[in-house]
Phi, psi and omega in degrees: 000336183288312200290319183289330191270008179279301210314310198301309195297317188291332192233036176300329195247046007095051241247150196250150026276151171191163188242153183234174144244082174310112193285334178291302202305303143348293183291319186306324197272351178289297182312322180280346182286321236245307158320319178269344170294005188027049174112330191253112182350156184216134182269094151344073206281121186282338172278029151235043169183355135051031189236077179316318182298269182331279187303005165283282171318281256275305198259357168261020207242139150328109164103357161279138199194113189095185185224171146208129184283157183258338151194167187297307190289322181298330152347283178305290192303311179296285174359303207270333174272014194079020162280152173209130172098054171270107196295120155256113188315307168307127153308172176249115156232023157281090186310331100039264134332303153316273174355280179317323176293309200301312178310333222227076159357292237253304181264329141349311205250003165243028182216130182258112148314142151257135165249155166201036166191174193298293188338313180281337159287320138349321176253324160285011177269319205279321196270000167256338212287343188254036124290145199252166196004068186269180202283151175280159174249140208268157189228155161246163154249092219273127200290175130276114172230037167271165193269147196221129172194151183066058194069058146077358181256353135282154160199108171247131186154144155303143146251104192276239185284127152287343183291120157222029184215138191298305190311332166304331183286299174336299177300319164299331176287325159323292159307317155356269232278352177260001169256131183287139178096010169227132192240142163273176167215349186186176173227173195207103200219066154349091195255041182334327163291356180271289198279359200256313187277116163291162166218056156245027220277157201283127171068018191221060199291334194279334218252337174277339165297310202308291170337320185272329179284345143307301178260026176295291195306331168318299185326290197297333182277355167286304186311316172280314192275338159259003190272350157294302187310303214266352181261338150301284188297334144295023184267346182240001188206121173264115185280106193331285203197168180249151171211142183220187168101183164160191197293330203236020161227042181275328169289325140314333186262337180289346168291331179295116216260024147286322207277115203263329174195150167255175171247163164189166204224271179311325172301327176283345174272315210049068176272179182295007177272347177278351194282341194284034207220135162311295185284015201218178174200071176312150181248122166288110169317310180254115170210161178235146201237163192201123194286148193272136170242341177181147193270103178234043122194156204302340184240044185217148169219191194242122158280076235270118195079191172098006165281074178249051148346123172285174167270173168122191184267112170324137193172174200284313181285008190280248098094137186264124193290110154290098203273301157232139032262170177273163184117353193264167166197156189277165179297148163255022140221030152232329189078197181263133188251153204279333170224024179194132165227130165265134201235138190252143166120171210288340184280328176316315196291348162235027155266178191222162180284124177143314211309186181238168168221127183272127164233160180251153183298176157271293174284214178212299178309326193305319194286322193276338176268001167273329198220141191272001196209095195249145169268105163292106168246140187248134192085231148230058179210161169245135182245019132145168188281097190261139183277129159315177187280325181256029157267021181249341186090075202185093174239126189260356190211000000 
């Protein structure tokens, strides 16, 4: 309740819908990311926070070092603003983009493709080749590191890389190194059921067992398989770096004496899919506020907007939090609507029309495509308004 009246006080002049950042909240959570990483650098995942101003704080801050992009031209557009050591996670197929990568010295020698089959070498080859003295490009090579048990009829993880094995791996670094103008430069081994999956989730205790114990058994097998993979590969590659991880596997993965560095993202907002995890506490950062426009019954009020869905299989957590004041809940026949959300409970009854209602996102970069603008606030001042990526004119996916 302290928080909701600084934020209603700090953003009086303000007319909603509009996004903020708590700058305090933002920090306590980088410094606790930097703690569990114990010493080994951590990558900016730039889609969960989609902010050049903000990922600026975000990489002047200790123990932080890079980027990691979500596609090449945003790659090439951060570059060309002065980032440097830009991961882009995704394969590529913008030739476009290549062309442009291949051409550009400057941006050549700070942004790592990913790959993760002969098709993709192939196709930057086919997409460079009529640049005349191109630059070499640099490569990663993204692991499958999701968990596989009982002959192959479990499966928890993205899906992602078919490579799960050294000779696989092997064999591609291998090919890597006969083609002239592609350096590997790194790996890349995602453990999305580790980092991605809480493994508290609310009101379901058997099911959080089940979850840790997946993702126990996960754990040990990334130590041997991939600290096997990168000792393959290294027979064909001397590699910048390994990278593994994400917020909510970072204290498991920095153990691994393979792994050179993690990433995290989702951890500096902290949204609501993060709350569910035993080994962290996040302070949430990023919220949006949406004005009560009308009362249609005394414990039901109305909000303008707010239909912001996260991505991911569709479901209730997808779904944007109401956060203040607590106590609200959506309708179970309209959700969050695309120009009206009706919020239901005992807290509805002292709001008045005009008031603000604070939500927290499901994800954390997703929330920047919804707003051109986020306001930092430290305290009780907002110390300034930055523009989003697509408050840049900058929609990249």
């Amino acid at each position: 309740m302290e928080d909701r009246a600084r934020y209603d006080r700090v953003t009086a002049a303000l007319e909603p819908p509009f996004a903020i950042v708590d700058l305090a909240a933002m920090r306590a959570n980088a410094a606790d990311l930097v703690r569990r990483a114990a010493g080994k650098p951590i990558r900016v995942a730039s889609k969960s926070v989609r902010s050049r101003p903000v990922l600026d704080l975000l990489l002047a801050m200790d123990g932080f070092q890079g980027i990691m992009a979500f596609t090449l031209p945003e790659a090439l557009w951060l570059v060309s603003h002065g980032f440097t050591d830009v991961l882009v996670a995704y394969p590529t197929v913008d030739r476009a983009a290549l062309a442009e990568l291949a051409a550009n010295p400057a941006a050549a020698r700070e942004i790592i493709l990913t790959i993760d089959c002969r098709d993709h070498l192939d196709l930057i080859e086919s997409a460079i080749s009529a640049v005349p003295s191109r630059s070499e490009i640099r490569l990663s090579l993204d692991i499958d590191a999701a968990f596989v048990a009982f002959n192959g009829k479990f499966r928890a993880g993205a899906l992602r890389s078919t490579i799960r094995e050294p000779e696989q791996a092997a064999d591609m670094a291998a090919d890597i190194a006969k083609r002239p103008g592609l350096r590997l430069s790194g790996l890349m081994a995602y453990e999305a059921q580790i980092a991605g999956v809480g493994d508290d989730p609310p009101g379901n205790a058997a099911f959080g067992r089940v979850i840790r114990l997946m993702q126990s058994r996960s754990a040990r097998d990334l130590i041997i398989r991939r600290g096997r993979i990168v000792n393959a590969v290294r027979q064909y590659a001397d590699l910048d770096f390994v990278n593994g991880g994400g917020t909510g596997s970072v204290e498991r993965t920095v153990r691994e004496k393979a792994i050179t560095e993690v990433a995290a993202g989702s951890g500096f907002f902290h949204p609501r899919l993060f709350d569910f995890y035993r080994g962290f506490t996040g302070r949430p950062a990023a919220l949006f506020a949406l004005p009560v426009v009308r009362r249609p019954a005394p414990d039901t009020v109305t909000v303008l907007g707010g239909g912001y869905p996260a991505s991911g299989s569709p479901g209730p957590n997808r779904l944007p939090q109401p956060y203040l004041p607590a106590g609200l809940r959506y309708s179970g026949d309209e959700g969050a609507g695309e120009v009206q959300t009706p919020l239901i409970g005992q807290a509805a009854q002292d709001l008045r029309i005009g008031d603000r209602v604070w939500f927290r996102h499901a994800k954390a970069g997703e929330l920047c495509e919804r707003f051109d603008t986020l306001h930092l606030i430290d305290g009780d001042t907002i110390t300034a308004s930055v523009p989003t990526y697509r408050g840049e004119g900058r929609t990249f996916l």
